[in-house]
C-alpha positions as CSV (number, residue, x, y, z in Angstrom):
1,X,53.0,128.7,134.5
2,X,53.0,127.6,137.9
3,X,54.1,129.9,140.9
4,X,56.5,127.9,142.0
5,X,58.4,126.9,138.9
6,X,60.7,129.2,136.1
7,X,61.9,127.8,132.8
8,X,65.3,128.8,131.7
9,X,66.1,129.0,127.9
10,X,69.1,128.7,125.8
11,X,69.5,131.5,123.0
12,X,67.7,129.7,119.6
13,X,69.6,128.5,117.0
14,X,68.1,128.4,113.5
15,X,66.8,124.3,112.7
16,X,67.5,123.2,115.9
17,X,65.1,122.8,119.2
18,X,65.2,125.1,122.1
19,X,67.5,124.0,124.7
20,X,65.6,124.6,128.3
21,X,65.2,123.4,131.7
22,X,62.8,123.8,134.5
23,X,63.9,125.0,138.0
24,X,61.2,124.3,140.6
25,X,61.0,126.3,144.1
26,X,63.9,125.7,146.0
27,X,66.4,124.4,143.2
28,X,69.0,125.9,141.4
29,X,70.5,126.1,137.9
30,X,73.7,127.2,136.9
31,X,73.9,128.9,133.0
32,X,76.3,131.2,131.1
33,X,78.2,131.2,128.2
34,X,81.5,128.8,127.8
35,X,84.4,129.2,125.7
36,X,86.2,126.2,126.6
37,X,83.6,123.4,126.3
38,X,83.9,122.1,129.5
39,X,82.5,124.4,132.2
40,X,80.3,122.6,134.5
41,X,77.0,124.5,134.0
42,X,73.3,123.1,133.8
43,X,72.6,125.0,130.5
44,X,75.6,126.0,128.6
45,X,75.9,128.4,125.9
46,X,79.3,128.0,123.5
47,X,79.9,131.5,122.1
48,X,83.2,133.0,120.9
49,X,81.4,136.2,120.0
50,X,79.9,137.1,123.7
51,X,81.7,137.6,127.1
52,X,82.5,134.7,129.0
53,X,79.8,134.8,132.2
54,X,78.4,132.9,134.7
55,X,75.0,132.9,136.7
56,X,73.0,130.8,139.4
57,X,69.5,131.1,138.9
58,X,67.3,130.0,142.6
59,X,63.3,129.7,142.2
60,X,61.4,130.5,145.4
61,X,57.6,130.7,145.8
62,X,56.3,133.4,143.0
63,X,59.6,134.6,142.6
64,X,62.8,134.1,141.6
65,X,67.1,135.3,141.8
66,X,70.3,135.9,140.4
67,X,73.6,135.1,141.5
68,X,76.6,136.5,139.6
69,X,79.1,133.6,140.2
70,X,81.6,135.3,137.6
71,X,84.7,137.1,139.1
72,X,84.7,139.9,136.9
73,X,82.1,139.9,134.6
74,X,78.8,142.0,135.6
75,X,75.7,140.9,134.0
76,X,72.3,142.4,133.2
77,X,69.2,141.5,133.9
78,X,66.2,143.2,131.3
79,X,62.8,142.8,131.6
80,X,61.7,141.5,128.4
81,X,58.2,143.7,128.3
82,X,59.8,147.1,128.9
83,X,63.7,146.8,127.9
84,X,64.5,150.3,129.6
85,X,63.6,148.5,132.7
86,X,66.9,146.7,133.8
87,X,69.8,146.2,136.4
88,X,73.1,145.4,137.1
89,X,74.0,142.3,139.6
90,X,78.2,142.6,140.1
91,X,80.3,140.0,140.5
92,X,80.2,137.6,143.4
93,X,76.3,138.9,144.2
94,X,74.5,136.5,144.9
95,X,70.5,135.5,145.7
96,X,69.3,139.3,144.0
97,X,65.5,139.1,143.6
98,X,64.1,139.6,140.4
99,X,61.0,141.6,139.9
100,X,60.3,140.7,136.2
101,X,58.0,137.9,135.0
102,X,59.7,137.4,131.3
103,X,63.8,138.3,131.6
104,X,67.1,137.8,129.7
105,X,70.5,137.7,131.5
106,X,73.9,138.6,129.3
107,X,77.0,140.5,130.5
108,X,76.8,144.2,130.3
109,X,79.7,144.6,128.0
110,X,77.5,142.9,125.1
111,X,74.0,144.7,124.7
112,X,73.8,142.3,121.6
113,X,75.3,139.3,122.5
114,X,73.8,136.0,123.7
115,X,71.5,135.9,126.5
116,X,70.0,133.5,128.2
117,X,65.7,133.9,128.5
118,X,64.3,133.2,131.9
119,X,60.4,132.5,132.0
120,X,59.6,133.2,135.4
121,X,55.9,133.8,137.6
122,X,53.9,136.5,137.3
123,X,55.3,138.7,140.1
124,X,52.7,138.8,143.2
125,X,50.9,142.5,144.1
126,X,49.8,143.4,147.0
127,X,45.7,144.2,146.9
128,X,45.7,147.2,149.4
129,X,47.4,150.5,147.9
130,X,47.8,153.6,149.8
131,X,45.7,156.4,148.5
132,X,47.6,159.0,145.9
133,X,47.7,162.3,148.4
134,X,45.6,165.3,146.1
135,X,47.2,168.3,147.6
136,X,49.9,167.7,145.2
137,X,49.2,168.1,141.3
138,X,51.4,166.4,138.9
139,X,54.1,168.6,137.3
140,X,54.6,168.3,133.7
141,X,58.2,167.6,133.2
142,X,58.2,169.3,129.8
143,X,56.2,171.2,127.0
144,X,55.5,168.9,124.3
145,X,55.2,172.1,122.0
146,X,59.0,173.1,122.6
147,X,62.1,173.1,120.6
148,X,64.2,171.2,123.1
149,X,61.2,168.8,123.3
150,X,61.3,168.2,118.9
151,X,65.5,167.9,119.8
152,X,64.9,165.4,122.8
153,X,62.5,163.2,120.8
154,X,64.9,163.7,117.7
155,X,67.9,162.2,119.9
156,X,65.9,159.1,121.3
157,X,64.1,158.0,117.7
158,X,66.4,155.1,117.5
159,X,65.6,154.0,121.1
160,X,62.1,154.2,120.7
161,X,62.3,152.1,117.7
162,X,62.9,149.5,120.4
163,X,67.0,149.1,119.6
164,X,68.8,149.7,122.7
165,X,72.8,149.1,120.7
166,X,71.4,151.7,118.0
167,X,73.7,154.7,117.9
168,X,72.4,157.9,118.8
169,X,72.3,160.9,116.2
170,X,74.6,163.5,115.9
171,X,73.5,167.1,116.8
172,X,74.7,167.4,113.4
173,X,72.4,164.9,111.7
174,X,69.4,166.1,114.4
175,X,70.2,169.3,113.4
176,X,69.5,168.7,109.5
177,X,66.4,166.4,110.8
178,X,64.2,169.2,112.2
179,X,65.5,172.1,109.6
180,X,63.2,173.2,106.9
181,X,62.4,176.5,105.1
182,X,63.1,178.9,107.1
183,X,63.3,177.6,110.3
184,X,67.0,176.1,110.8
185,X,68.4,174.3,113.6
186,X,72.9,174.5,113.8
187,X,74.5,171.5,116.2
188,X,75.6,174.2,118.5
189,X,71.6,175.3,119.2
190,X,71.1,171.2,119.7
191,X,73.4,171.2,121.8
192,X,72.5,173.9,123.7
193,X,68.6,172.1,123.8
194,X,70.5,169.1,124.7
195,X,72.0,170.3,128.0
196,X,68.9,172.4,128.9
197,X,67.0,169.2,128.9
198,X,69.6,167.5,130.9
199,X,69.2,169.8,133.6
200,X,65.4,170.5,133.7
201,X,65.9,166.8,134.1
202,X,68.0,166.8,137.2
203,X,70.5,164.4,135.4
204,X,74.2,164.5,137.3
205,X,77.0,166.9,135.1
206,X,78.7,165.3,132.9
207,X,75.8,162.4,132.2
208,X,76.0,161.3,128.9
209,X,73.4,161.4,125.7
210,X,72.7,157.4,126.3
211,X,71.6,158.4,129.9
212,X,69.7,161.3,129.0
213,X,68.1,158.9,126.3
214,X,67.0,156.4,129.3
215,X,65.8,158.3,131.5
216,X,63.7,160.3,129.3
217,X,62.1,157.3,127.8
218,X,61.8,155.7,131.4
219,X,59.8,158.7,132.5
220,X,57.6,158.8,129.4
221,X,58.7,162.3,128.7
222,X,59.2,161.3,125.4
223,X,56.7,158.7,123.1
């Protein structure tokens, strides 16, 4: 794909062509999905099922943005290689870079409703790095080998199965998962490995199990 160019795509429909268009550096293409049929937008999406949204999508040289022109409606961005790698835009942001080469855009209130694909260029790198300093060894976040650990990679099974609207497992149903013979796990000792992880994470009080879920994956504690 050229560096100055991004295709936009329409979610697929079964027998029927893809639905694209090309946005070249400087232009600008306006998408979302419509519930009245008659929203002025350059790719349109007619879905009762998803959240009315709307978006502005700007090529520039080897990149591209976002603008959220809905008035209420946020909407995600994920990058399509590594889905635990998203963000948020809010309403009425406009022009937010985008750092990933192959994305989909949806509102955040529908993790599994349409989105529209964006095929943009292979984001530029810089060829000088700074040096990693030495002094500092890496610390190992947590021991592999550990209960908490078999409870932590119990919790985010679903996630790594690469479904991020899967529901999590109960302690109770964790629980059950890792009991055998003698050794016997209760919900209230997973929930106690549940919180302990949460802090030796540094996650906020009161985070929930989808965010513990995240960040663990994000920081490869779990595989």
């Amino acid at each position: 794909m050229e560096d100055d160019q991004i295709t936009i795509q329409a979610p697929c429909v079964a027998g029927q062509p893809a639905r694209q268009l090309t946005v070249r550096s400087g232009q600008s293409a306006s998408v979302g999905v419509c519930r009245c049929s008659r929203c002025d937008l350059h790719l349109r999406i007619e879905d009762d099922g998803t959240p009315a949204f709307t978006a502005e999508i700007t090529a520039g040289r080897g990149y591209w943005s976002v603008s959220n022109l809905s008035d209420q409606q946020p909407i995600r961005i994920v990058n399509m290689d590594d889905l635990y790698q998203y963000f948020v835009v809010e309403p009425g942001r406009r022009r937010v870079p985008v750092p990933f080469e192959l994305s989909q855009i949806g509102p955040t209130n529908a993790p599994s409703g349409s989105m529209v694909t964006i095929f943009g260029p292979e984001p530029r790198r810089v060829l000088a790095h700074q040096p990693v300093c030495r002094e500092a060894p890496a610390r190992v976040l947590l021991d592999p080998g550990s209960t908490y650990h078999r409870v932590l990679r119990e919790l985010c099974r679903p996630r790594l199965a690469g479904s991020l609207s899967a529901p999590l497992p109960t302690s109770s149903q964790i629980a059950t998962a890792l009991s055998s013979g003698r050794r016997q796990l209760t919900a209230r000792a997973v929930d106690a490995h549940i919180r302990y992880v949460s802090a030796k994470l540094d996650l906020p009080r009161g985070a929930g199990r989808d965010a513990l879920v995240a960040i663990a994956i994000r920081l490869g504690a779990v595989q």
